[in-house]
N, C-alpha and C positions, 0 to 999 in steps of 0.2 A: 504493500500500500504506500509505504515510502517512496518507492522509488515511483510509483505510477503519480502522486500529487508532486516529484521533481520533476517529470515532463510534463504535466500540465501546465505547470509552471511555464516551463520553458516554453510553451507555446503560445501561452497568454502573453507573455513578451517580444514570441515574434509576432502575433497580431498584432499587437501594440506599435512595432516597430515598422509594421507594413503598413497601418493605419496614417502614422503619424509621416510618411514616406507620399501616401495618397493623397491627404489632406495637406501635406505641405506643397506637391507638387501641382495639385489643382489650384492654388490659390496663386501660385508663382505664373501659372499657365493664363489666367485669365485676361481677355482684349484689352482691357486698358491698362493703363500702367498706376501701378498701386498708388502711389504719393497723388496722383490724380483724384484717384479714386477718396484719398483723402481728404484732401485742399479743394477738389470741385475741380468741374471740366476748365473752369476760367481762371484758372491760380496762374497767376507771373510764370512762367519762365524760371527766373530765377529761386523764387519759393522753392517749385517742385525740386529741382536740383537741389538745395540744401536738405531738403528732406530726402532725399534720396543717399546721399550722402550719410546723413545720419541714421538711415536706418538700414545701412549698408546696402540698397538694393543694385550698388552697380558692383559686388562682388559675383564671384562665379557663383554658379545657382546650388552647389556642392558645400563651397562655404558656409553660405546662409543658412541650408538645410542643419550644420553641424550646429552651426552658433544659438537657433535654434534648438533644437535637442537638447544639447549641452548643456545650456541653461534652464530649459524643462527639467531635468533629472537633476538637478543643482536645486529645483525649488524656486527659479527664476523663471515665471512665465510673461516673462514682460510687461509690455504697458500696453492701456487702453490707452491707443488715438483719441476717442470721441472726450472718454471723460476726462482724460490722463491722470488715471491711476491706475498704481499697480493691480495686472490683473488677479494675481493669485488672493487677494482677500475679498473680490469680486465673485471669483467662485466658489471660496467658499460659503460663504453669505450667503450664493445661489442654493449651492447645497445642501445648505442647513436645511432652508426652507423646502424644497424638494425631498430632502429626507424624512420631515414630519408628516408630511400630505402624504408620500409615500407609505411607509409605514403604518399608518393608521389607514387608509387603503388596503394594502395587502392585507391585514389582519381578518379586516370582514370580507374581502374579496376571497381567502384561505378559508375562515372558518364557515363562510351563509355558504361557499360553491361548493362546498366536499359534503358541507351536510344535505345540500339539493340531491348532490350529485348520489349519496348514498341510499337517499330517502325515493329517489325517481327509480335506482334499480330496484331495490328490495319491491318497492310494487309494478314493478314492471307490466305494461299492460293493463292499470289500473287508470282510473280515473283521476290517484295523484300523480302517477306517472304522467299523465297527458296536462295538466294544469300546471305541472313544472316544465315541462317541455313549451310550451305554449312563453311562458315566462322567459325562457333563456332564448328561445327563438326572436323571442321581442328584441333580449342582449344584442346578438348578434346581428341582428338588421335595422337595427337603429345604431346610426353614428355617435360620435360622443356629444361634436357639439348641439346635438337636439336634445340630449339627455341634460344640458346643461342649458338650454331654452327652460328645459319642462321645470329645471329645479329652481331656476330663479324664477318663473313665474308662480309657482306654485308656494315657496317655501319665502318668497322673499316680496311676491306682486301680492299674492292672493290671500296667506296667511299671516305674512309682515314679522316673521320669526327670525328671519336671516339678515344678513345685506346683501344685497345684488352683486357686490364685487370690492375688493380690496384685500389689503392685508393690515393687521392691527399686533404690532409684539407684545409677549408674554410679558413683557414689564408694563402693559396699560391694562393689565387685571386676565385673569384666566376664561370666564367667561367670552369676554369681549375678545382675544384671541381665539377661541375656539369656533364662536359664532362666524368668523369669517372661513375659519377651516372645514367647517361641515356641509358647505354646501358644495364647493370641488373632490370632498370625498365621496359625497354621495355619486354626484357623476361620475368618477372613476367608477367606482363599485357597479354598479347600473353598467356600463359598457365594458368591464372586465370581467363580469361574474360570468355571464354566459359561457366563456372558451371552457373556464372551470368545471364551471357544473355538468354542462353536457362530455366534458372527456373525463370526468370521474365517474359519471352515468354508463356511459358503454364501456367503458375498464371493466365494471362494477358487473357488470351483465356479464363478462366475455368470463370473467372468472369465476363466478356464483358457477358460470356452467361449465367447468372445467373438471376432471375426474378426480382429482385427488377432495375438491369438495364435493364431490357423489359419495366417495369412498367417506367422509368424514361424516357425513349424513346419514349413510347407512351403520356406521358404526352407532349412533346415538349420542352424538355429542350437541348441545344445545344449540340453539339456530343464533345465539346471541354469540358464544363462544367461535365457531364457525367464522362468522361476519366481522369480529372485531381481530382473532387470534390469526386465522390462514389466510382469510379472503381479501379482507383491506389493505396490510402491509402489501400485496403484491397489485394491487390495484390504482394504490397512491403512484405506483412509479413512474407511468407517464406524467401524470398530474405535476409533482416535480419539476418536470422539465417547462410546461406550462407555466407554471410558477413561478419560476427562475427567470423566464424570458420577460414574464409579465411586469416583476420588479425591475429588468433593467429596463425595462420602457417605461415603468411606472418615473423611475428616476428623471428619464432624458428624453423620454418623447412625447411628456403630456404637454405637449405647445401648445396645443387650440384649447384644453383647460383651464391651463395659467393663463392666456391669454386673454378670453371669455371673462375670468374672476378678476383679471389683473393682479393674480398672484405671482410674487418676484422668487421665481424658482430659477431653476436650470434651464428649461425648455423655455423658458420667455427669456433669457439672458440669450437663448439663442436666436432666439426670432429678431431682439432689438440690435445683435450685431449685427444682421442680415442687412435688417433694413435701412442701419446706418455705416454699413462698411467697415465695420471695426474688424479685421481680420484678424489682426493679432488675438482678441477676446474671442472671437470665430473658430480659430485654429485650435486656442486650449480646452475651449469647453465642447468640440466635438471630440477632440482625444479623450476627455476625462469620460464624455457620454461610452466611448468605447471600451475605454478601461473598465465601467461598472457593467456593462452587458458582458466582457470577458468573463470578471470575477464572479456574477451572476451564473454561468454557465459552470464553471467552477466549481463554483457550490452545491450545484443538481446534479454534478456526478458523486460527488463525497458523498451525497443524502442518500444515492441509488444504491452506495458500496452500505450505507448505515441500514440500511431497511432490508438488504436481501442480501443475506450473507455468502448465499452461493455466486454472488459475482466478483471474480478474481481477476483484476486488474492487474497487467505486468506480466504474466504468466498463464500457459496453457492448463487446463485442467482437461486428465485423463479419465 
């Protein structure tokens, strides 16, 4: 097992290194020339040229790419153009806040889909199977930003429980930070539960009908026993993988959410350098997005190796 999480490793860092290889080399490749892209199409002459200067772009494209890098793995991720500051306390700020909305997210996105998803097989063919089914089919065919129409006009137009959008920190009272946090959880949840529920659903199915739970059935072992002891742990394993993927999107790819709320997460730190050019803030915060969907994927194979002992990574088994 040791040695299988040292090359996981080592792959998560050649991702990382090919990532940060793509994303440096698209942004170096792009028609206009960057200090433009700064300064505005109408900057002097002269301007652009000191900025280019100082931000070395008239080095070879090999240099840049190192000095660069070098200073990302130093902990120096440079500076924001637009606001000029350093970006590394920019991300993490981003971060923070992306990681509370996430986290409280996944928890009931983890706990409502697995218990749907258990609850839709066990009566398979029933009538709550069909009313759960109906419900995650909604998941899945409605986008998020509708799901975050429906919450603001419901929870914030109609009831007047929420606000419609913002963010308020933990130092202006607990409440009043929460209240702005409940209603982009709710929307996550809403259009992430479904993948959940419905692949813990047919896991759940595929293995209820599988022989060795015939053979446990027939011995007389309790249907409670059965469901929680043999059947779930091997049922959760794709789920997992789900899971994993869902938290690194949760982290980096809830744009149109944080957006929608005007909550200042990761995923709106990325949309704002888009739409003001800040490449530098561009370049780090799609690496950092990569590194968490890495380390995400990472984690769903350690959970696969925890839950089913018979998968032995690193080695053949006879």
């Amino acid at each position: 097992m040791g040695s299988y999480i040292f090359r996981r490793l080592l792959a998560v860092l050649a991702v990382l290194l090919a990532v940060s290889v793509l994303v440096f080399a698209i942004s170096s490749l792009l028609p206009a020339n960057v200090a433009y892209l700064i300064l505005g199409p109408f900057a002097p002459p002269e301007q652009v040229r000191v900025l280019e200067l100082r931000l070395g772009l008239t080095d070879p494209i090999w240099q840049q790419y190192w000095r660069w890098a070098s200073g990302f793995l130093s902990g120096d991720l440079g500076q924001s153009m637009l606001m000029n500051r350093p970006i590394a306390p920019l991300l993490v700020e981003a971060i923070g806040h992306s990681l509370i909305l996430t986290l409280s997210s996944f928890v009931l996105i983890a706990t409502i889909g697995v218990t749907l998803g258990i609850v839709a097989a066990l009566h398979h063919g029933k009538p709550l199977d069909h009313g759960v089914s109906i419900i995650t089919y909604l998941g899945v065919a409605v986008p998020e930003f509708f799901w975050a129409i429906v919450v603001i006009m419901v929870f914030a137009g109609w009831l007047g429980w929420l606000p419609s959008s913002g963010y308020e920190p933990l130092a202006s009272g607990f409440w009043l930070w929460a209240q702005h946090l409940i209603a982009p959880t709710l929307t996550l949840v809403f259009a992430h539960l479904a993948h959940v529920s419905r692949l813990t659903r047919s896991s759940m199915i595929e293995i209820m009908q599988s022989p060795y739970i015939i053979a446990a059935r027939a011995k007389g072992l309790p249907e409670r026993i059965i469901v929680r002891h043999h059947a779930l742990r091997n049922a959760l394993l794709p789920t997992i993988t789900v899971l994993a993927l869902d938290f690194g999107r949760l982290m980096g790819g809830i744009v149109v959410v944080e957006t929608v709320f005007g909550y200042p997460g990761l995923g709106r730190l990325i949309v704002f350098s888009i739409q003001n050019r800040d490449l530098p803030t561009l370049q780090a915060a799609i690496l950092v997005v990569a590194a968490i969907y890495a380390l995400a994927n990472l984690t769903a194979d350690l959970l696969y190796a925890r839950l089913n002992p018979k998968i032995r990574y690193g080695r053949n088994v006879s």
